[in-house]
ChimeraX commands (.cxc) that place a marker at each C-alpha (Angstrom):
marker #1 position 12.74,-3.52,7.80 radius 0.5
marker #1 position 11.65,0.08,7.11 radius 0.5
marker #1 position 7.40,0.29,6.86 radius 0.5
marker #1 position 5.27,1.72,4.45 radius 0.5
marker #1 position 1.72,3.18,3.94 radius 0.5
marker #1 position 0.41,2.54,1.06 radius 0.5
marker #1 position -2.96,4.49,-0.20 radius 0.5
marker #1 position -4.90,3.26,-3.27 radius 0.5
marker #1 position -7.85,5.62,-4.91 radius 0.5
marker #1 position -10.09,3.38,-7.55 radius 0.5
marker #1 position -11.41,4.91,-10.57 radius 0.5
marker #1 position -15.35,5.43,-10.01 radius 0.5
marker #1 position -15.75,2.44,-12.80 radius 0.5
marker #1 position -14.02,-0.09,-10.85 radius 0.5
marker #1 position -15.64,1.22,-7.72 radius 0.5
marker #1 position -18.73,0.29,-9.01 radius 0.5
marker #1 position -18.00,-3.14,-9.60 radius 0.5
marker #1 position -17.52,-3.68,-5.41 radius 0.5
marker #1 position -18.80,-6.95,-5.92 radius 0.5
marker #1 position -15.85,-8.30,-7.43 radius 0.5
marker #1 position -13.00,-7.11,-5.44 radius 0.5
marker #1 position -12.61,-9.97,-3.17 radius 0.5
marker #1 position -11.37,-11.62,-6.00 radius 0.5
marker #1 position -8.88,-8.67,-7.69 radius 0.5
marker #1 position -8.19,-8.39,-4.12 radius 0.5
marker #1 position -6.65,-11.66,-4.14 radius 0.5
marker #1 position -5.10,-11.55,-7.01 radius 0.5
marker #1 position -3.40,-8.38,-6.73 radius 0.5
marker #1 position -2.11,-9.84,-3.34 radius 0.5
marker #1 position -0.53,-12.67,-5.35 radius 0.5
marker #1 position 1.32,-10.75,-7.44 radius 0.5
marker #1 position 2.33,-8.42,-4.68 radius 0.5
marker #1 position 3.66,-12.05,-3.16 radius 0.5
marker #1 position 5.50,-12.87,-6.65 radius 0.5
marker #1 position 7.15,-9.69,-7.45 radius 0.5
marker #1 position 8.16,-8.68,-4.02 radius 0.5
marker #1 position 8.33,-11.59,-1.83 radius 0.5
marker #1 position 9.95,-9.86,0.61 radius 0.5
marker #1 position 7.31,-7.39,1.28 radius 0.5
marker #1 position 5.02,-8.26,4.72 radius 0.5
marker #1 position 1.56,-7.01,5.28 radius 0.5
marker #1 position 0.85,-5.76,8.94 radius 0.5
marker #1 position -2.65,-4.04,7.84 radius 0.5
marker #1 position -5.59,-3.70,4.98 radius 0.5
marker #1 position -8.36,-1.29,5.63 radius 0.5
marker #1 position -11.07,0.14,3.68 radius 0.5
marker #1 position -10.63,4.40,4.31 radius 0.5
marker #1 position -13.33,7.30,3.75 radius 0.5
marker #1 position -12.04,9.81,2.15 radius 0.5
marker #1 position -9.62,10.48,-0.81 radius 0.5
marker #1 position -8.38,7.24,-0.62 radius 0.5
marker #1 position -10.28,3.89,-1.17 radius 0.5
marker #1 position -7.57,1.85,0.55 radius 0.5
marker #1 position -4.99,2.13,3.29 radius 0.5
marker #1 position -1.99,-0.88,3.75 radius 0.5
marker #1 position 0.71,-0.96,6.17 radius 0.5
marker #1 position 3.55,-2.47,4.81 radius 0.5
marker #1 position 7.15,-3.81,5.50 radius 0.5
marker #1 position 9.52,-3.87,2.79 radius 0.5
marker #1 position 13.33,-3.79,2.39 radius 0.5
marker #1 position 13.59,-0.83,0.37 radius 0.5
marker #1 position 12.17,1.70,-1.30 radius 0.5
marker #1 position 12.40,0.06,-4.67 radius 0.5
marker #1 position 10.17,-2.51,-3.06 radius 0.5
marker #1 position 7.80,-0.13,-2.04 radius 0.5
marker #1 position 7.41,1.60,-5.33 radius 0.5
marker #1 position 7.06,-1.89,-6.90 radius 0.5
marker #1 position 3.67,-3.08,-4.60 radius 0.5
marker #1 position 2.37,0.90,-6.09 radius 0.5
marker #1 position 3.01,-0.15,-9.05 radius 0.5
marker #1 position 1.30,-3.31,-9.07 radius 0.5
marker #1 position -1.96,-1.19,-7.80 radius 0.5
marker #1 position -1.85,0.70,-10.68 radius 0.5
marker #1 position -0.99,-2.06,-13.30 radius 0.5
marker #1 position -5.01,-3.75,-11.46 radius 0.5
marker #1 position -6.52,-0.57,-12.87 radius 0.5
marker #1 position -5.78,1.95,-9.43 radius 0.5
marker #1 position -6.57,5.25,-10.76 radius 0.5
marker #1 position -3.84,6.40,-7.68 radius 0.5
marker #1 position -1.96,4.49,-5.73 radius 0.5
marker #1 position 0.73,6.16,-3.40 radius 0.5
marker #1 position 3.35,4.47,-1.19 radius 0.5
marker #1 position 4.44,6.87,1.85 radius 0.5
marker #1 position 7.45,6.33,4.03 radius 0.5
marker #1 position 6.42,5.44,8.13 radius 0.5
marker #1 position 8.57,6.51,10.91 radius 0.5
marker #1 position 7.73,4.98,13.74 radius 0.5
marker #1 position 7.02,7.64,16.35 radius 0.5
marker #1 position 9.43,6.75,18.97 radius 0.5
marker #1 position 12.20,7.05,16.39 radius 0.5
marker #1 position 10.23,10.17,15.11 radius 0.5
marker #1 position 11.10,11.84,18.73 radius 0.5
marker #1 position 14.70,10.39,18.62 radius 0.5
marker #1 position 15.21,12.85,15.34 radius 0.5
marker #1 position 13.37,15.92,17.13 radius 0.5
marker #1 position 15.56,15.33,19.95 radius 0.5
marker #1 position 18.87,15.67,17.52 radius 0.5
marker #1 position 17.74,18.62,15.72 radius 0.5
marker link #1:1,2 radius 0.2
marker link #1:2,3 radius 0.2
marker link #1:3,4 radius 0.2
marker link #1:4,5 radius 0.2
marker link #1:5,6 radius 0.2
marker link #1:6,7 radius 0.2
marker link #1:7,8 radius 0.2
marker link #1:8,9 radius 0.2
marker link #1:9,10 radius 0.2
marker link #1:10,11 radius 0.2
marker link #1:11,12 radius 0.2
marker link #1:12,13 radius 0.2
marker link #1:13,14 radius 0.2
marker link #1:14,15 radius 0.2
marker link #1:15,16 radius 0.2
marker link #1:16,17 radius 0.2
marker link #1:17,18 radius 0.2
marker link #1:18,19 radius 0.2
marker link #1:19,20 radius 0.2
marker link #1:20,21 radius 0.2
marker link #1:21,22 radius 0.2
marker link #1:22,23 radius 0.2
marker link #1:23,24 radius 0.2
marker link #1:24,25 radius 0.2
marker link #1:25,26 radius 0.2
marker link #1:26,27 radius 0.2
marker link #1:27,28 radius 0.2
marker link #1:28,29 radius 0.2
marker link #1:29,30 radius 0.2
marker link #1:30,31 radius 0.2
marker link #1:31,32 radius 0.2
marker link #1:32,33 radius 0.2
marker link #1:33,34 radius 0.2
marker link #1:34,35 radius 0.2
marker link #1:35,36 radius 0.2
marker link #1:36,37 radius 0.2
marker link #1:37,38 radius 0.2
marker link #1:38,39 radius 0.2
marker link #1:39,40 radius 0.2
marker link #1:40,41 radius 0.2
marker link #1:41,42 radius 0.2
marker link #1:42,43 radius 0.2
marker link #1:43,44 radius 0.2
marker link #1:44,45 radius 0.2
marker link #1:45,46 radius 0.2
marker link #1:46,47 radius 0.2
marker link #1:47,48 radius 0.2
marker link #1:48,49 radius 0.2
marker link #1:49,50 radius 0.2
marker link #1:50,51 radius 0.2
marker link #1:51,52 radius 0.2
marker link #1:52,53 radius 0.2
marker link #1:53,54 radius 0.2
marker link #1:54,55 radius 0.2
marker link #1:55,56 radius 0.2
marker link #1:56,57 radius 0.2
marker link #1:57,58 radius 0.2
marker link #1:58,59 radius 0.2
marker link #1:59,60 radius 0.2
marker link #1:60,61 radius 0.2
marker link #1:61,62 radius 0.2
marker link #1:62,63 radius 0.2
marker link #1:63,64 radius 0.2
marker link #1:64,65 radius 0.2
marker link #1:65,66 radius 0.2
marker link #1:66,67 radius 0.2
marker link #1:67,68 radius 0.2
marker link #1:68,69 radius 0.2
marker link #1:69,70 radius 0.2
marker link #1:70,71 radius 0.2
marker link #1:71,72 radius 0.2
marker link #1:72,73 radius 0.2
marker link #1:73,74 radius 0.2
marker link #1:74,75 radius 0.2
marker link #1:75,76 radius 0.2
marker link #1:76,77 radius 0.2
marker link #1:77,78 radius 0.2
marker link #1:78,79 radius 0.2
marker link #1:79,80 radius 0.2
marker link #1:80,81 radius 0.2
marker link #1:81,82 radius 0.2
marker link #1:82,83 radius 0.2
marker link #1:83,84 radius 0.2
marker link #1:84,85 radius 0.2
marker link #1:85,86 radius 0.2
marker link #1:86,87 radius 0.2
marker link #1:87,88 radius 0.2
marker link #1:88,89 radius 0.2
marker link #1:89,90 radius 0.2
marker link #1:90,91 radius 0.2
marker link #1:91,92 radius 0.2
marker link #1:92,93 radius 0.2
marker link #1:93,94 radius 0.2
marker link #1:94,95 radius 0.2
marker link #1:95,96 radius 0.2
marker link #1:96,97 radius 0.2
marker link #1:97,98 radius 0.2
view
């Protein structure tokens, strides 16, 4: 299954409102689990930088993919941005073909 990155920025009123994101957390999650069921979670962090949050992400296609952004932004993500991941072994497999 191809992997994803996905990269959420919250508006600054949402940031401020930390205290409650356990629980959107969760709840975004679920719906991430009912719209895309197919979609598997290998990582959740908390970034510095332009981004709030960073997940790494399997999912069968990229209609998937743009489905879990869209979810982020439907819980009030001001940007939410799901990248394509090539694994870097495969990454040196294309190099090597070029």
């Amino acid at each position: 299954m191809p992997t994803y990155v996905l990269m959420t920025k919250l508006p600054p009123e949402i940031s401020r409102k930390m205290k409650d994101r356990a629980a959107v957390g969760r709840e975004w999650l679920n719906k991430v689990r009912e719209k895309c069921p197919s979609v598997k979670f290998l990582g959740h962090y908390a970034v510095l930088g332009p981004f709030d949050f960073l997940d790494i992400y399997e999912a069968d296609n990229e209609e998937e993919a743009a489905k879990v952004s869209m979810i982020s932004l439907a819980f009030g993500a001001e940007r939410s941005e799901s990248w394509s991941a090539i694994p870097y072994n495969k990454f040196l497999e294309l190099v090597e073909d070029l």
